[in-house]
DRENDO-1510 file (C-alpha; in Angstrom, 1 decimal, always signed):
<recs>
REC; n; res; u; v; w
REC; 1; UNK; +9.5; -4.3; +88.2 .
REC; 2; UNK; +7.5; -6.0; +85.2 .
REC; 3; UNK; +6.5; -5.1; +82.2 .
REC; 4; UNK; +3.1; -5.2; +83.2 .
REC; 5; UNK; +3.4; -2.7; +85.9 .
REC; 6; UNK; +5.5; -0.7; +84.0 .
REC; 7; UNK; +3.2; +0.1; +81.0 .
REC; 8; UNK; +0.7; +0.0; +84.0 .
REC; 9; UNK; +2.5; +3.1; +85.4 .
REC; 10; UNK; +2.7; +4.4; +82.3 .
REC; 11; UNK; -0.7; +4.6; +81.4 .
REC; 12; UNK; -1.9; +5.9; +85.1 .
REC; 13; UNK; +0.7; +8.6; +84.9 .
REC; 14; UNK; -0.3; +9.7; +81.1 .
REC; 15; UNK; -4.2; +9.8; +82.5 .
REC; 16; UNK; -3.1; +11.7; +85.8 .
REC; 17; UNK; -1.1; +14.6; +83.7 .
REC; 18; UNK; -3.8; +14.7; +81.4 .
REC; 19; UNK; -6.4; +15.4; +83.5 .
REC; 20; UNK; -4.6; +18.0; +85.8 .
REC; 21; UNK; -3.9; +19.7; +82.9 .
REC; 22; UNK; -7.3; +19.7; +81.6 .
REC; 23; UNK; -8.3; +20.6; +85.5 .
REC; 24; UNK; -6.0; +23.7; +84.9 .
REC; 25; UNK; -7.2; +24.7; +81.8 .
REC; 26; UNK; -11.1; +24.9; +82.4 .
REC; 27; UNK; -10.0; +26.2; +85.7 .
REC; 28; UNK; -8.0; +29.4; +84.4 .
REC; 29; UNK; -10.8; +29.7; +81.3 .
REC; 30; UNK; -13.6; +29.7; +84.0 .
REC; 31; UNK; -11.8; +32.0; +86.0 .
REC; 32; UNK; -11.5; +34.1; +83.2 .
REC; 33; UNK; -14.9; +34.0; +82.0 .
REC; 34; UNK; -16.3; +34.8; +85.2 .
REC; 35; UNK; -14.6; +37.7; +85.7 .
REC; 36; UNK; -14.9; +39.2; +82.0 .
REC; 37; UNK; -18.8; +38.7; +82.7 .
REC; 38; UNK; -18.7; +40.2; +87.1 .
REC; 39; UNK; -16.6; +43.5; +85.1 .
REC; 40; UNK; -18.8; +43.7; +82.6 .
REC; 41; UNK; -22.1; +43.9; +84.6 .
REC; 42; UNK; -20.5; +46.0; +86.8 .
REC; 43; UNK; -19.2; +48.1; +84.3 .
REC; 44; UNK; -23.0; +48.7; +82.6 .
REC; 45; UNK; -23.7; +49.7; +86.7 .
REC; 46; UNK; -21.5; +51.9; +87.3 .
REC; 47; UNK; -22.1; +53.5; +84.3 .
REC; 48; UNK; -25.5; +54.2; +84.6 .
REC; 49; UNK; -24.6; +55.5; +88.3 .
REC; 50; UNK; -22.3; +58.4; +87.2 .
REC; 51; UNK; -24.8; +59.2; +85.3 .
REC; 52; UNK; -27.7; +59.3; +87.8 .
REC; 53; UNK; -24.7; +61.1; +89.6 .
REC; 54; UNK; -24.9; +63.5; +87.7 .
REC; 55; UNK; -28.3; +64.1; +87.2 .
REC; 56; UNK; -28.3; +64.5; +91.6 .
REC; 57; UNK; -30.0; +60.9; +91.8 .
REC; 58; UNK; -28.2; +58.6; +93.7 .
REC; 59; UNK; -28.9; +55.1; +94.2 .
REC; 60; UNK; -28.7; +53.3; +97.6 .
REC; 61; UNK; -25.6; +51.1; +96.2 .
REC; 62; UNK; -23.8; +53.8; +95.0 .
REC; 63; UNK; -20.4; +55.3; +97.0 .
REC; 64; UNK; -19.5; +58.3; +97.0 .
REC; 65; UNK; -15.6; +58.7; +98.1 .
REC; 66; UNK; -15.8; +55.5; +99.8 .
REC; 67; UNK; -13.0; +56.1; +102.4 .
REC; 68; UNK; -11.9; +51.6; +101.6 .
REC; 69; UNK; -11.5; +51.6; +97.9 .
REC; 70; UNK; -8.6; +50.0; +97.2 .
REC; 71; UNK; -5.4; +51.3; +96.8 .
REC; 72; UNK; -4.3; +49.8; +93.0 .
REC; 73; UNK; -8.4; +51.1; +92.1 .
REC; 74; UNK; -8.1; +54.4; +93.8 .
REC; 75; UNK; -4.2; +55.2; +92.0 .
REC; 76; UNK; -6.3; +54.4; +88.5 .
REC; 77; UNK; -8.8; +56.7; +89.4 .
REC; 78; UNK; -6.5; +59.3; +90.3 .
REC; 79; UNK; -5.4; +59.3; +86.6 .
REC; 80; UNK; -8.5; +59.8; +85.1 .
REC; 81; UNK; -9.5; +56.1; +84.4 .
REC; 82; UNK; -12.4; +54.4; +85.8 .
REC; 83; UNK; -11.2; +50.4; +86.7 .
REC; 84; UNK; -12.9; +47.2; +88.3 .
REC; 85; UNK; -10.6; +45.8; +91.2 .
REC; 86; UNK; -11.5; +42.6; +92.7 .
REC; 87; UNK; -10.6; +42.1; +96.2 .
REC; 88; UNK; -9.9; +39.1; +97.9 .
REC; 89; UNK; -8.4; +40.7; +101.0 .
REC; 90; UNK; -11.8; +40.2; +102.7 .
REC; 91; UNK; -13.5; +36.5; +103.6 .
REC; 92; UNK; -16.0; +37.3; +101.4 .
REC; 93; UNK; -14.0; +38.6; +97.3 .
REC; 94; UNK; -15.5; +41.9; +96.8 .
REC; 95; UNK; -15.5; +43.5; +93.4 .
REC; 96; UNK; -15.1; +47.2; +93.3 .
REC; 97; UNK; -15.7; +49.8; +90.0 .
REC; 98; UNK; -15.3; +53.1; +90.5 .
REC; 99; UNK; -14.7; +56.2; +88.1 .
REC; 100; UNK; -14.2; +60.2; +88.7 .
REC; 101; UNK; -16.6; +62.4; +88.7 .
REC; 102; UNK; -15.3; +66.1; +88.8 .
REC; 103; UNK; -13.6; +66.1; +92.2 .
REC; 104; UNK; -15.5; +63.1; +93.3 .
REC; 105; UNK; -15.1; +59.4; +92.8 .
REC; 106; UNK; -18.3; +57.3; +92.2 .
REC; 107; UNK; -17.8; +53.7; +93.2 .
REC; 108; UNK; -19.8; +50.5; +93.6 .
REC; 109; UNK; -19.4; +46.7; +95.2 .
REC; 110; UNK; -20.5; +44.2; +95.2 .
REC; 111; UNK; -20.1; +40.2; +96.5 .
REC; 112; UNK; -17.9; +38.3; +94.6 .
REC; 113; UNK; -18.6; +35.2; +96.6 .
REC; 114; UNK; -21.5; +33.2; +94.2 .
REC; 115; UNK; -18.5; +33.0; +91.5 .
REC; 116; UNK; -15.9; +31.8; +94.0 .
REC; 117; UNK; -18.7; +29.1; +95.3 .
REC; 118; UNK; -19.2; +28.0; +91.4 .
REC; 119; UNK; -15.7; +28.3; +91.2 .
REC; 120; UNK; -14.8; +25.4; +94.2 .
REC; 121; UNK; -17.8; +23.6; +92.7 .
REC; 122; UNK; -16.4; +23.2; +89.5 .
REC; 123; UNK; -12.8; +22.1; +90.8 .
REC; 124; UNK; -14.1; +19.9; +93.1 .
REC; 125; UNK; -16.1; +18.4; +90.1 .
REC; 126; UNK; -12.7; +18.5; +88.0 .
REC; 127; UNK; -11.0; +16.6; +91.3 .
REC; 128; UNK; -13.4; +14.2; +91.0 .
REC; 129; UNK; -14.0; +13.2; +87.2 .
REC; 130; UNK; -9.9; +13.4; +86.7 .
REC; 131; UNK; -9.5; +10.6; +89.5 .
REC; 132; UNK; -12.2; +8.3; +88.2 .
REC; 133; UNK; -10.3; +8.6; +85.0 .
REC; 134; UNK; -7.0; +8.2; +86.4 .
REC; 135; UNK; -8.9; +5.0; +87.6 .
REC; 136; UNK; -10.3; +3.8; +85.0 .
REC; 137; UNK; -7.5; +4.7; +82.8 .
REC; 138; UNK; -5.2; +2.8; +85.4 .
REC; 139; UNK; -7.8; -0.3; +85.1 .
REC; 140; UNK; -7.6; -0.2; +81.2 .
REC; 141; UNK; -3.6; +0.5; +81.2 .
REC; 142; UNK; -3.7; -3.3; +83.7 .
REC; 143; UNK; -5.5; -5.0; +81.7 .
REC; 144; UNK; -3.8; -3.8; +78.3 .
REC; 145; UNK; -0.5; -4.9; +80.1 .
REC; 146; UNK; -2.3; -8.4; +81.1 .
REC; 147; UNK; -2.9; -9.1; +77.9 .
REC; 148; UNK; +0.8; -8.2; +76.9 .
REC; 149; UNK; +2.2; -9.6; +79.3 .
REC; 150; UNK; +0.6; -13.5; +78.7 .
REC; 151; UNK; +1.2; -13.1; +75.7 .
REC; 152; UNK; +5.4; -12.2; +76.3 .
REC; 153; UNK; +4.8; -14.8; +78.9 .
REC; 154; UNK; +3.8; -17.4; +76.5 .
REC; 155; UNK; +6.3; -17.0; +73.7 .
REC; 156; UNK; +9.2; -16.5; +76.4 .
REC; 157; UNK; +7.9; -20.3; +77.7 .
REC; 158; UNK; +8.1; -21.6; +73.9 .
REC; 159; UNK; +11.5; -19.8; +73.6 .
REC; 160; UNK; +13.1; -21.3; +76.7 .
REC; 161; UNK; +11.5; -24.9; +74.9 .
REC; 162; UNK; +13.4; -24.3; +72.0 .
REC; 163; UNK; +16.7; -23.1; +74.1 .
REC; 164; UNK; +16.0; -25.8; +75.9 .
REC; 165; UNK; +16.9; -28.6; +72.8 .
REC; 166; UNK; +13.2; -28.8; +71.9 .
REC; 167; UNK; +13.4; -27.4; +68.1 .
REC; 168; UNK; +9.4; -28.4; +67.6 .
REC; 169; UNK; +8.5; -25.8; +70.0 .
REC; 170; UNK; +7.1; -22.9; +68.2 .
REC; 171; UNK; +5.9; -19.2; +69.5 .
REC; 172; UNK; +2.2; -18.7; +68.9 .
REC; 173; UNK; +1.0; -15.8; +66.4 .
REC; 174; UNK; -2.1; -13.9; +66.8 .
REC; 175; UNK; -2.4; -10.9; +65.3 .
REC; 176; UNK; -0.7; -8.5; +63.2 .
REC; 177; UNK; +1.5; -6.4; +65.4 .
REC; 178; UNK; +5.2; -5.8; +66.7 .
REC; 179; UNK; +5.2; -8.8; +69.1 .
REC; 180; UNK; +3.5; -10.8; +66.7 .
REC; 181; UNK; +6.5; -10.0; +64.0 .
REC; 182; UNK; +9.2; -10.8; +66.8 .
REC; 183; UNK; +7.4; -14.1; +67.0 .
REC; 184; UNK; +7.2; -14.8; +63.6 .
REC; 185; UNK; +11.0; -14.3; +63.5 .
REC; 186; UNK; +11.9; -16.1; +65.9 .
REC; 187; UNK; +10.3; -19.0; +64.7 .
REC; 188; UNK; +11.6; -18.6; +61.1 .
REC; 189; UNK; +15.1; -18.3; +63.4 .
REC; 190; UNK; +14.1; -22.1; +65.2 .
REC; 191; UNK; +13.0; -23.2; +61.4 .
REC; 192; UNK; +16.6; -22.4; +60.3 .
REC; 193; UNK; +18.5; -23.8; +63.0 .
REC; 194; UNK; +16.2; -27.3; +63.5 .
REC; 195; UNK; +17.0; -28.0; +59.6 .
REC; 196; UNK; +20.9; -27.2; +60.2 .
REC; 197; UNK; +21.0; -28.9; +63.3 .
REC; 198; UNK; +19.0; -31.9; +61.5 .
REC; 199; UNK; +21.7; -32.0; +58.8 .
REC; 200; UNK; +24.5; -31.6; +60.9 .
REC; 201; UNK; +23.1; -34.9; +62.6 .
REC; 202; UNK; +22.8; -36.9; +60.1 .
REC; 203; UNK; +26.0; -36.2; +58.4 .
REC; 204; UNK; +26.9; -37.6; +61.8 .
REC; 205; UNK; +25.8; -40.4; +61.9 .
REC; 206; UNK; +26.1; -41.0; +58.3 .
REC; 207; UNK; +29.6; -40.8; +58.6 .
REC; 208; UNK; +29.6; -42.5; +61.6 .
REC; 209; UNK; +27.6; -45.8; +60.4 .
REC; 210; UNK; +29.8; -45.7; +56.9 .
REC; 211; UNK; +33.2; -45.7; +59.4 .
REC; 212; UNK; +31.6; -48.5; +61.5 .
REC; 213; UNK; +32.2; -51.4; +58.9 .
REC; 214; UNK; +35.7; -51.0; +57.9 .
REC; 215; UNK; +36.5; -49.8; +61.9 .
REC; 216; UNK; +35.3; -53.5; +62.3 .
REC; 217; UNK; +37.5; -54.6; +59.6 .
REC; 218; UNK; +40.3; -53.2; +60.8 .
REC; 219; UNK; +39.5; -54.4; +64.3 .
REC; 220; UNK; +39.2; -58.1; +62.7 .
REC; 221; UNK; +42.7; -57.7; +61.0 .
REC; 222; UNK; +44.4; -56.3; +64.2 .
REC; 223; UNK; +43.5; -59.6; +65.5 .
REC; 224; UNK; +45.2; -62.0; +62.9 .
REC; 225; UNK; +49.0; -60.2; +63.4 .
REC; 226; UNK; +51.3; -62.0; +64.8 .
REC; 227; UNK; +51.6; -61.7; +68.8 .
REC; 228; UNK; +54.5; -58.4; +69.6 .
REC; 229; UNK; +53.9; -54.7; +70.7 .
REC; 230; UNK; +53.1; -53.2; +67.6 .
REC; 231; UNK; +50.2; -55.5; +67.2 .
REC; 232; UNK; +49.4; -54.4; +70.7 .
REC; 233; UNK; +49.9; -51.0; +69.5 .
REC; 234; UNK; +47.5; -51.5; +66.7 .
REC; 235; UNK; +44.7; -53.7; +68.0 .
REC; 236; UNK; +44.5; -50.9; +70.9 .
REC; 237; UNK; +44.3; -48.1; +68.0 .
REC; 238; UNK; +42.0; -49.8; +66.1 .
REC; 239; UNK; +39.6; -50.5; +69.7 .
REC; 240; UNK; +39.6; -47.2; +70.6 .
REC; 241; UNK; +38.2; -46.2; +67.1 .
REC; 242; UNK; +35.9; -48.6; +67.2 .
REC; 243; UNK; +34.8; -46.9; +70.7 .
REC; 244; UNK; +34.6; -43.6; +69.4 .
REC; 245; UNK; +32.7; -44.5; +66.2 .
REC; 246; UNK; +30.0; -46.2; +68.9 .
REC; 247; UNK; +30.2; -43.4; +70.9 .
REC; 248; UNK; +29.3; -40.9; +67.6 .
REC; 249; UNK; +26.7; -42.8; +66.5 .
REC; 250; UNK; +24.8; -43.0; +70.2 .
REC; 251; UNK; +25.6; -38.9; +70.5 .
REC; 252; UNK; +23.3; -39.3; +67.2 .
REC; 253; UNK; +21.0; -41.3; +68.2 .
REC; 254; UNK; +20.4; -39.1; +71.6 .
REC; 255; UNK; +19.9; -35.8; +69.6 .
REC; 256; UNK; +17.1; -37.8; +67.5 .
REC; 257; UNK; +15.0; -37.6; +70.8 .
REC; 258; UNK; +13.3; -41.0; +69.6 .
REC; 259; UNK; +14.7; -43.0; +72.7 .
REC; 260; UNK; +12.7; -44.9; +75.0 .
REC; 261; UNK; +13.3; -45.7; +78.4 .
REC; 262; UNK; +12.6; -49.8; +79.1 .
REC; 263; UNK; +12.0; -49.5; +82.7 .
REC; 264; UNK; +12.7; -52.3; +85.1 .
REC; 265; UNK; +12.9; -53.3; +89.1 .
REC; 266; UNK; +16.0; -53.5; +90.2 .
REC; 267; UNK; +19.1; -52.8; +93.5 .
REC; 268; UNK; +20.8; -49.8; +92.9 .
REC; 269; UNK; +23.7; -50.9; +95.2 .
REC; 270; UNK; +24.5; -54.3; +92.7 .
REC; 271; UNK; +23.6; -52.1; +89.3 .
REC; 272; UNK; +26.2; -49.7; +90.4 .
REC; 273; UNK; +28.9; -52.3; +91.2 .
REC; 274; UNK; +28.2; -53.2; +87.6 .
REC; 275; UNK; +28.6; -50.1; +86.1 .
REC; 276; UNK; +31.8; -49.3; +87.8 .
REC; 277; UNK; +33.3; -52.5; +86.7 .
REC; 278; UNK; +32.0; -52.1; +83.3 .
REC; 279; UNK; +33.7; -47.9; +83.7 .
REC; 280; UNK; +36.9; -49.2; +85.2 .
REC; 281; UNK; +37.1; -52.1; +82.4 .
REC; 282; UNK; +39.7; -53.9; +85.0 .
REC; 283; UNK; +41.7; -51.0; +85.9 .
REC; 284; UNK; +42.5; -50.4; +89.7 .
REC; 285; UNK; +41.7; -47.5; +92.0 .
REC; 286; UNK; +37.9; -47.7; +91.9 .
REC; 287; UNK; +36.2; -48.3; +95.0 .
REC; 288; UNK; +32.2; -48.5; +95.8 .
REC; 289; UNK; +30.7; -47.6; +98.9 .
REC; 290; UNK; +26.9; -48.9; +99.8 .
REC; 291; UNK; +25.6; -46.6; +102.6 .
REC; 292; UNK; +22.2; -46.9; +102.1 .
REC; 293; UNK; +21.0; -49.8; +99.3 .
REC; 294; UNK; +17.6; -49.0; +97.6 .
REC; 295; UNK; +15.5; -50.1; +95.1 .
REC; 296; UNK; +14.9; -47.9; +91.9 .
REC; 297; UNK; +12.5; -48.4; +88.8 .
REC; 298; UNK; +14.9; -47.3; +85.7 .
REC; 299; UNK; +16.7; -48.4; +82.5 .
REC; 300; UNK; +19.5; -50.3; +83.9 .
REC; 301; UNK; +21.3; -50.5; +80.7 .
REC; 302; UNK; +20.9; -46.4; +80.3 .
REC; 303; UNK; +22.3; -45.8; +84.6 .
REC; 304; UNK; +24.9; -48.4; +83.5 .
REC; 305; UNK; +26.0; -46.3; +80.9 .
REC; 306; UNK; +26.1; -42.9; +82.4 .
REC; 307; UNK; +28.2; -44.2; +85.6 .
REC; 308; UNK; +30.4; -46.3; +83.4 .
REC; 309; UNK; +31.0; -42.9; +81.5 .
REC; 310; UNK; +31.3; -41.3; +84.9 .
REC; 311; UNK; +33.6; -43.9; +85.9 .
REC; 312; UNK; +35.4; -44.2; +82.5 .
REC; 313; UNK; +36.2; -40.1; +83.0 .
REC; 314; UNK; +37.4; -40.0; +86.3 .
REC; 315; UNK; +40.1; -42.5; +85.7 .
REC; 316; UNK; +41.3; -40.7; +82.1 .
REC; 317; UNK; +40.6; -36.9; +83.2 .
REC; 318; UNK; +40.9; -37.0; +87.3 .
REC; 319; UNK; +42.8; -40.0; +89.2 .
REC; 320; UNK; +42.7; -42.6; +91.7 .
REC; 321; UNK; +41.3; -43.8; +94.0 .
REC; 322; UNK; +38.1; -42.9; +92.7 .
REC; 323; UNK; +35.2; -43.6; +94.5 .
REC; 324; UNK; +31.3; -44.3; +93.9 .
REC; 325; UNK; +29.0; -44.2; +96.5 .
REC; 326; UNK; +25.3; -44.7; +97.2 .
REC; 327; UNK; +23.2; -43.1; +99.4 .
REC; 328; UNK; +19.7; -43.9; +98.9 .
REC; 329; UNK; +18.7; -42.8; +95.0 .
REC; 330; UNK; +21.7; -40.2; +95.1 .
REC; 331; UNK; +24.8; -42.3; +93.5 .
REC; 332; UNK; +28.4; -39.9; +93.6 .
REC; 333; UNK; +31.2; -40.6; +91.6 .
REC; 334; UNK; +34.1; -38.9; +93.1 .
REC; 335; UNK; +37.6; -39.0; +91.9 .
REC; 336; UNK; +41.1; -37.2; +93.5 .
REC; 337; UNK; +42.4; -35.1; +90.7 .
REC; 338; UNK; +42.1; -31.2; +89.9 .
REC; 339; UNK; +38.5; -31.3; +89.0 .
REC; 340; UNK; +36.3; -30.1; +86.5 .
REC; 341; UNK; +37.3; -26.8; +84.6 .
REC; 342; UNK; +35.5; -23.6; +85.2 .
REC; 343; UNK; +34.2; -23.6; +81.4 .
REC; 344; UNK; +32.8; -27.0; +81.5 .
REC; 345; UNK; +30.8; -26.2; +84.6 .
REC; 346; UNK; +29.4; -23.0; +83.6 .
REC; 347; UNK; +28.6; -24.6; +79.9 .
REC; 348; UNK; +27.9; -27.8; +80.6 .
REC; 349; UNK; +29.7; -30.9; +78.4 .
REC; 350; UNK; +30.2; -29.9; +74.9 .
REC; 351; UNK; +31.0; -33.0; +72.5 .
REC; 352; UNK; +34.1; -32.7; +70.4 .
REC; 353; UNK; +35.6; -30.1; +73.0 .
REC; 354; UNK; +38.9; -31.4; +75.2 .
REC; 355; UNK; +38.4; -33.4; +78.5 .
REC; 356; UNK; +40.0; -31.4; +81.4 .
REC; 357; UNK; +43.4; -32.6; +80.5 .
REC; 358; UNK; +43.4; -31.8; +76.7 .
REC; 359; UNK; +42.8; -34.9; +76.0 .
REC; 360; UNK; +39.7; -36.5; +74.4 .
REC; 361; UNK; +36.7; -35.2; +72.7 .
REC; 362; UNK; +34.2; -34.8; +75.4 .
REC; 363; UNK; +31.9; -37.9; +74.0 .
REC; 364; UNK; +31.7; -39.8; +77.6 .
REC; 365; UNK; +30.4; -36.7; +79.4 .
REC; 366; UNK; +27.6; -35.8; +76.7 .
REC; 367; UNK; +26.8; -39.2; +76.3 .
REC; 368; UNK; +26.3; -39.3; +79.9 .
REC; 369; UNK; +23.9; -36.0; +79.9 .
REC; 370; UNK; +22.1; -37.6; +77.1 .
REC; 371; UNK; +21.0; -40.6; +78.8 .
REC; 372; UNK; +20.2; -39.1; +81.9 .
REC; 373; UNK; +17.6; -36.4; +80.0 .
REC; 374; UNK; +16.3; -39.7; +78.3 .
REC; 375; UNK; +16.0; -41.1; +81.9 .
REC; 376; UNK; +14.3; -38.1; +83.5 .
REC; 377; UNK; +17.0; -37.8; +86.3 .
REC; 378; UNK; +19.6; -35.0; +86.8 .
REC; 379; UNK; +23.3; -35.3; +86.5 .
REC; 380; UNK; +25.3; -32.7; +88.2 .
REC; 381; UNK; +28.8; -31.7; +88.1 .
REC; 382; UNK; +31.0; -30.1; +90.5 .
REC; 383; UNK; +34.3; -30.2; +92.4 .
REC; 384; UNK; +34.6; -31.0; +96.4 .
REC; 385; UNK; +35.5; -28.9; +98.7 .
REC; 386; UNK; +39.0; -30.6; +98.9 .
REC; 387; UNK; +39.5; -31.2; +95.7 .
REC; 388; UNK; +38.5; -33.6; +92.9 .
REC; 389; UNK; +35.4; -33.9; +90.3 .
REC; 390; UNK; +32.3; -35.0; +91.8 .
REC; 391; UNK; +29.2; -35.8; +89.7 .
REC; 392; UNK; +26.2; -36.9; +91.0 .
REC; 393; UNK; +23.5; -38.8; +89.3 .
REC; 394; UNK; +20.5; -37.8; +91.4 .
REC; 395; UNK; +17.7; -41.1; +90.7 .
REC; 396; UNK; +16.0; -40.5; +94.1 .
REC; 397; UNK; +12.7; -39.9; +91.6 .
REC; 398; UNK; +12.8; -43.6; +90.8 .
REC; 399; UNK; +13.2; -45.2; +94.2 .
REC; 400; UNK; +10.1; -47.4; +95.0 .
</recs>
């Protein structure tokens, strides 16, 4: 159930206590006045009848020990007291007064039934008002939670923006009240962490770019040692810094959210061979498998990327044989070790957290997100049924 029809509810069930209440209220008072006014008209009667009693005249509505006076009425006058009784024994109310006279008892009656008919009146009249304004209570209460609603709606949509990696998204302020603070917090909140986030990327790829010129030095040096295996040992080193330095500064770049997407014509089946050679980077074990060749309008250098990460990770993290294959726009890179961890698929790829081995810093798998948000396409990750990671770079939007 949604807010809306909650506060809906709400306000409908306020306006329908309210006016039974009410209902119950000028009911009783009505009741109450109606019969302080019957007694005392009655009273004034029967007063004047004890006395024409009295003086031997009678009139024609006076009773003279009526043998149906009622019981509670005729006990009272029995004790010396004269009494109204109204009785509703009857179909038609009648309202007895009656008082002792010597040994006799001088009553009168008459209909009660004009104040019951008012009576009915009137509560049908309160039935009637209190549902129009349940009603219109209930129409005001829907449209007071309309408005409240769009306007949750619209600050939940900017808030899923900014959970979303979109830190210029901001929630909308009108007005002055609670929802309107909440907002205002919550944008101070995005304010906060864009300008953290901001510096923590430039630090980045500050550092980054300042490690980039003597990682190239170093690479140059490896290069002039004399042939043996710690030169091997060091030239490796020194490459792999050099990747990870390249791999920083394009995690920088991708959080800018300043990169555009060159798109070009070209086979999917031949742009995936590439990228899986470029992944492997002469390694054996990889294998890919055409089923259904298409054409797709993309950034080839970004797809090459992402499946030479994809390809890249299955050989480090998984094992062989690993396998890409293409069906139409839906390319699969599927390898045979234990597959993804639990965390990484719930979380998604965090940089600078281990691969699924321990090893690494989880670059290749963000980089790999990155480009395919730049791209417009999904990447998703998952293990097979019989084991293995299996990610799937979906580019079926791009097939012309």
């Amino acid at each position: 159930m949604g807010l809306r029809t909650k506060i809906g509810i709400a306000i409908a069930g306020t306006a329908a206590v309210v006016s039974v209440v009410m209902g119950l209220l000028v009911h009783h008072r009505t009741v109450d006045a109606q019969f302080a006014s019957a007694r005392g008209q009655i009273g004034d009667r029967l007063q004047t009848a004890v006395q024409d009693h009295a003086a031997g005249v009678d009139g024609d509505r006076t009773l003279i020990d009526p043998p149906d006076l009622p019981k509670p009425l005729a006990a009272a006058v029995r004790d010396g007291r004269w009494g109204v009784y109204l009785d509703r024994s009857g179909r038609v109310p009648q309202m007895w007064a009656a008082s002792k006279y010597g040994k006799e008892v001088i009553a009168l009656k008459r209909p009660y039934e004009r104040e019951s008919e008012a009576l009915h009146d009137l509560d049908r009249v309160l039935w009637i008002s209190g549902g129009i304004g349940t009603a219109l209570a209930c129409v005001a209460g829907l449209l007071v939670a309309t408005r409240l609603g769009r306007r949750l709606t619209a600050k939940a949509g900017a808030a899923r923006r900014i959970a979303d990696g979109d830190l210029t998204a901001r929630l909308p302020l009108h007005g002055k009240d609670e929802i309107t603070q909440l907002a205002s917090a919550v944008n101070t909140m995005a304010d906060a962490l864009a300008a953290r986030l901001q510096a923590e990327r430039e630090v980045t790829a500050n550092i980054a770019h300042e490690l980039r010129t003597p990682v190239a030095g170093m690479v140059t040096a490896a290069g002039l040692l004399p042939p043996g295996r710690p030169s091997e040992l060091v030239r490796e080193s020194a490459g792999r810094l050099r990747e990870l330095v390249d791999d920083v500064i394009e995690v920088a770049r991708l959080d800018g959210a300043a990169e555009q997407v060159s798109a070009e014509m070209c086979e999917l089946g031949a742009l995936v061979r590439r990228s899986a050679a470029a992944g492997a980077a002469g390694a054996a074990g990889v294998t890919v498998e055409v089923l259904r060749d298409v054409r797709v309008e993309t950034d080839p250098r970004r797809v090459e990327r992402v499946l030479a990460n994809l390809v890249s990770n299955a050989l480090r993290h998984g094992a062989p044989p690993v396998t890409v294959e293409v069906d139409g726009g839906m390319v699969r890179v599927r390898d045979s070790g234990g597959g993804f961890p639990p965390g990484l698929l719930s979380g998604g790829p965090q940089r600078f957290r281990s691969g699924r081995q321990g090893v690494g810093l989880g670059l290749g798998l963000t980089i790999a997100q990155g480009q395919a948000k730049v791209l417009g396409v999904r990447l998703r990750l998952s293990n097979g049924e019989g084991g293995g990671a299996v990610a799937e770079l979906d580019l079926r939007s791009a097939v012309r």
